[in-house]
N, C-alpha and C positions, 0 to 999 in steps of 0.2 A: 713791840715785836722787832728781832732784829733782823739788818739788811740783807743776811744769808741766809736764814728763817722765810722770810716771805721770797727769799728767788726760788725756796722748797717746792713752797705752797702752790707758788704761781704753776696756774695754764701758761698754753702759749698766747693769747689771749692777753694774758696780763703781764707777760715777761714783754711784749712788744709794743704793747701802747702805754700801758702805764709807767714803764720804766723813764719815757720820754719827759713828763714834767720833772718829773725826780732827777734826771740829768740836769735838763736844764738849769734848776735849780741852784746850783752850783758853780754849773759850766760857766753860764750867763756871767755872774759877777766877773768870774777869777780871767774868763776869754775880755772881757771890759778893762779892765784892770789893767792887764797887759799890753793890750792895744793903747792906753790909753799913757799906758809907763811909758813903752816904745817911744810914743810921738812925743812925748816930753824929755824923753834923752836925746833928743836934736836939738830943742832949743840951747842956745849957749849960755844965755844968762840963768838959766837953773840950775846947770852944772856948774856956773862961777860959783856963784851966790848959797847954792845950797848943796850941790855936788847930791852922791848918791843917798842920801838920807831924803832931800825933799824929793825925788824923780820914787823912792819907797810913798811917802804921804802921800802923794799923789796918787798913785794905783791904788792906794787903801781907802783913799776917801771918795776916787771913783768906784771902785768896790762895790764901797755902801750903799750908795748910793741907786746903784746899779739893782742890787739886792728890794732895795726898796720900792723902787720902780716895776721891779717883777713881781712882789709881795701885792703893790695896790692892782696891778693888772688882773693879777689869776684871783683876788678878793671880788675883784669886776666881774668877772668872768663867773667865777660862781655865784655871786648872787643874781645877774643877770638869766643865769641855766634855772635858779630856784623859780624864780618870776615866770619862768615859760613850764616850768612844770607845775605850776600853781591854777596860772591859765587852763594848760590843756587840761588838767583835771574836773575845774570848774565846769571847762566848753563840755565835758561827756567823755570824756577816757576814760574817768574810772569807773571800774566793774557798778556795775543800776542790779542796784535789787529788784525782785519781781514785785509787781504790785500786789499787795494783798486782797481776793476777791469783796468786793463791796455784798453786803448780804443785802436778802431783799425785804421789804418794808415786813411780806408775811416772816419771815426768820428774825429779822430784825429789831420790830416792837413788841414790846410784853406786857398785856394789859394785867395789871400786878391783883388791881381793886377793882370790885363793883359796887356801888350804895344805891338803894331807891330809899328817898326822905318816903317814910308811911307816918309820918306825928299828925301833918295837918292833911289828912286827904282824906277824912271826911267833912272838914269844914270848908277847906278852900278847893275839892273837887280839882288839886292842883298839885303834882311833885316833881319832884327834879331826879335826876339820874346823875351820877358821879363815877367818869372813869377815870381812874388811873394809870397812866400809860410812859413806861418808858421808852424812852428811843435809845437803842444800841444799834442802829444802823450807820452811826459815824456820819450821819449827812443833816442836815436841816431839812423836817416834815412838817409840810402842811395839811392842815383841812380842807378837802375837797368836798366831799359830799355826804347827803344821811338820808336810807330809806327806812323799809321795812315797818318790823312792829317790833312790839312784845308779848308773848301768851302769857298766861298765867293759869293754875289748879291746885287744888289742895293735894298733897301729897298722898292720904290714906284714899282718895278716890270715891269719897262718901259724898251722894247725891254732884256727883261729877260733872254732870251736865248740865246743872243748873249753877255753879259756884268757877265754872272754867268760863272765861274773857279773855280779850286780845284787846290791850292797849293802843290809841292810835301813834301815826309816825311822831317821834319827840321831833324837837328842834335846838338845834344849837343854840346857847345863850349868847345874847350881843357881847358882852362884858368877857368874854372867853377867848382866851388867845388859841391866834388861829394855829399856828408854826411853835413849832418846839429846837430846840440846838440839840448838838448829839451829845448824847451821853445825858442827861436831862429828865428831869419827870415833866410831865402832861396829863394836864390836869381839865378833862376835858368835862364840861357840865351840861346837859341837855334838861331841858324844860319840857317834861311830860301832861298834856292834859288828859285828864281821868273822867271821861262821859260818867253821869253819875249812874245808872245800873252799874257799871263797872267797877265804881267806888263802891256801892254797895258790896258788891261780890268780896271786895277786899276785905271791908271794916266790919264783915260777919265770922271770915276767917280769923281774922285778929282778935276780935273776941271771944273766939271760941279755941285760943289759943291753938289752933292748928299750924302746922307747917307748911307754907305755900312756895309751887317751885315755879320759879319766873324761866322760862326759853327765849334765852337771846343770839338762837341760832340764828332768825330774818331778821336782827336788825342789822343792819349790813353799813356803818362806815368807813368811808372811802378816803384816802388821803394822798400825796405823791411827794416826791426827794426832789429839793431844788434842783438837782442835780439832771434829774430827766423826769420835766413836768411834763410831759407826754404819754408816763408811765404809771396809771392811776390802778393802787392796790388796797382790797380791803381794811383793815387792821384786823388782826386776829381776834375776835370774840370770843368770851367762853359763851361752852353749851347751852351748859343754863344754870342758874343758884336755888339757893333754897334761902328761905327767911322763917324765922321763930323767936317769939319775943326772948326765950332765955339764952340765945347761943347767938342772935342776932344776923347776917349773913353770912354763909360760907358757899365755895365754890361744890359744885355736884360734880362727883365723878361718875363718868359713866363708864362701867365695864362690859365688854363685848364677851360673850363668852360663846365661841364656837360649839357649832351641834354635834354631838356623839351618837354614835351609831351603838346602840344597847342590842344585844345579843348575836346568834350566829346572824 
């Protein structure tokens, strides 16, 4: 861009302060030069000896010299400005993004799986429960605590009363990790004992190839965020599942269906 080009462009702003190292620039050598010709046409042995050609060398090589000198300064000078504006960006100048809301452990985890081992529970009166749990809460969760129960019914409701049990409370496996990292699956396994009436109740269902729905709305596992272990929240359970030997487990949707008001 040239020199009468940007005196267009220029504010006033920039016609008064920037024009000043751009003078300088210039002025610096040629005002050196001069001053420094001057006092070299006094001495007498340079005019002997070399007359006006060396008292010329002379202003030219104080010049450069001069030039060069002003070159490393203002190279000083600006990298010195880069360093303080590096700093104060660092120290919090620059614009801080907002934090993005942390979700809570209920929004946060999502229990993907649910499995109850039914192979050995009529011989070992013993099964395990398998949940699968991811953490999308961005934070590291632990295990805190485990109540409740589990019910269980046959689906079509035949002899209901005598084939419906309630589980008691499981317990976490030793071997089970307690805390999960974020973003992460968890893989959390509970150890179910099955009073045997209640094993019964099962291994008559299973034989008779019914479909039985387990409610694991009361078992209530409790976990909290490294982050604020003072803040202890359930994990989200489902409802409840259903189990059939040909389809295996799947989750039970429950649909709410609002009451209508039929006629005038």
């Amino acid at each position: 861009m040239g020199i009468w080009t940007k005196a267009k462009e220029a504010d006033a702003t920039y016609s008064l302060f920037s024009w000043v190292p751009h003078s300088l620039q210039y002025l610096f050598p040629i005002g050196w030069a001069a001053v420094v010709g001057t006092f070299a046409s006094y001495r007498e042995w340079i005019w002997t000896e070399y007359g006006m050609f060396g008292i010329c060398v002379i202003a030219l090589v104080s010049a450069l010299v001069a030039s060069a000198a002003f070159a490393l300064v203002a190279f000083a000078i600006s990298k010195l400005r880069g360093s303080k504006s590096t700093h104060s960006g660092e120290s919090g100048n620059l614009p801080i993004e907002p934090a993005l809301p942390v979700p809570s452990l209920q929004k946060g985890l999502y229990v993907a799986d649910v499995r109850i081992g039914l192979k050995t529970l009529e011989k070992d009166r013993h099964t395990e429960i398998t949940l699968r749990v991811f953490n999308g809460t961005g934070r590291v969760v632990e295990f805190s605590s485990l109540s409740g129960f589990i019910s269980f019914y046959p689906s079509n409701r035949k002899d209901d009363h005598l084939r419906r049990g309630v589980l008691p409370t499981p317990t976490v496996r030793s071997d089970v990790r307690r805390a999960v990292e974020p973003f992460e699956e968890w893989f959390l396994i509970l150890a179910q004992r099955v009073p045997s009436d209640e094993a019964d109740k099962l291994t008559s269902m299973l034989d008779a190839n019914d479909t039985i729905i387990f409610e694991l709305e009361r078992l209530k596992i409790e976990a909290f965020a490294h982050s604020d272990d003072r803040k202890i929240e359930p994990i989200p359970m489902w409802y409840s599942m259903s189990y059939k030997k040909e389809f295996g487990f799947q989750k039970a949707v429950v649909i709410a269906i609002p009451a209508m008001k039929i006629g005038g």
